[in-house]
Each structure stands twice: as C-alpha cells, then as structure tokens.
C-alpha positions in Angstrom: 6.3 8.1 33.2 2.9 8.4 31.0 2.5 12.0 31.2 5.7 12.5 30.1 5.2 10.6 27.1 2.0 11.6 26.3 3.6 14.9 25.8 5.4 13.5 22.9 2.4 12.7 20.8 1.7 15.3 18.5 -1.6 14.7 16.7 -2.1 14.6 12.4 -2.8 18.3 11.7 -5.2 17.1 8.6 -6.1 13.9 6.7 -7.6 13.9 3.2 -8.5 10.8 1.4 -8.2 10.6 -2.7 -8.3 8.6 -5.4 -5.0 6.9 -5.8 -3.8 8.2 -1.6 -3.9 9.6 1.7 -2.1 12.5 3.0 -1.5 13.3 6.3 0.1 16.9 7.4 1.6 16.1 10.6 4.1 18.7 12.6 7.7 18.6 12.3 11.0 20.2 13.6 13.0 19.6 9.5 13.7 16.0 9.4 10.0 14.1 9.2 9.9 11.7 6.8 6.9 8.7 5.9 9.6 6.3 7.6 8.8 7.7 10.9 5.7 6.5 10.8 4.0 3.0 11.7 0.1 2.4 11.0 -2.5 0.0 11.6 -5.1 -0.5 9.7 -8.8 -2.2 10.9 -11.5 -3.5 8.8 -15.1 -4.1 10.0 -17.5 -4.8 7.2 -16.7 -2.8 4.5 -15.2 0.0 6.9 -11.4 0.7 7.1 -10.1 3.0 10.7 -6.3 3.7 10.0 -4.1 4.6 12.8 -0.6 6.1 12.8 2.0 6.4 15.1 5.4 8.0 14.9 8.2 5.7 15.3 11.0 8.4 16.2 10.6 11.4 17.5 11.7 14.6 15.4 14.1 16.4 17.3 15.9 18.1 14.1 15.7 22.5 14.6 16.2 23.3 10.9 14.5 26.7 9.1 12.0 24.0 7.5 10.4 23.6 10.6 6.9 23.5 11.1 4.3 20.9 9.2 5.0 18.5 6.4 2.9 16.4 4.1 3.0 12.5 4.2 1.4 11.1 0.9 0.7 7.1 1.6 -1.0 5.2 -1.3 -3.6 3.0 -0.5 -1.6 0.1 -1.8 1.3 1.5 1.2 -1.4 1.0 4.0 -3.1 -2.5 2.7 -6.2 -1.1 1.9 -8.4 -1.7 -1.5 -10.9 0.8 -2.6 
C-alpha cells in the first residue's frame, strides 16, 4: 500500500553545500550509515538537483538514536564544481 510506505520516508533534516562536500543530517534509530543511501543527480545547464533515497530502512533502537551527519564529496555524487 502507498500510504503505508510513504510513512517510511523520513525527509533530510538539513543540507549544506561546501567546498570540497555535502552533508546531509538525516534521522536515525543508531545504525545509519552513507551506504544506506542511493542518489541521483540532474544536470540542466549549469544547474545540478541531487536527490537521495534511503535504500534500507533503520530499524536499529540504540542510545545513539536520533540524527546523524552523512558527509558526500562532490567527487562521491558525480558532480564538478
């Protein structure tokens, strides 16, 4: 059923673009890791729109849960500033 997964999408709690990467805090139950995580990357012109998608859902309960930062250089995702 759609509704049901739409529940499991979480969204990215922040994105910052720098220099050398891109980190993403996304939400996590202990065991998130940049593995998890698919993306797909668009060009038109000189823009860039980057997607990403968890591939697994976290279902860990560790004391660490909560939000963890993904760092992904720009060389990870395909894309040339």
């Amino acid at each position: 059923r759609t509704d049901v997964a739409l529940q499991e999408l979480k969204p990215l709690s922040a994105a910052v673009a720098g220099g050398e990467a891109l980190t993403t805090t996304v939400a996590s139950g202990g065991c998130t890791q940049k593995a998890d995580f698919a993306f797909y990357v668009e060009r038109k012109g000189e823009a860039v729109t980057l997607a990403f998608g968890r591939k697994r859902v976290d279902t860990c309960r560790s004391f660490a849960t909560g939000r963890v930062e993904l760092v992904f250089t720009w060389d990870e995702l395909g894309v040339q500033l």
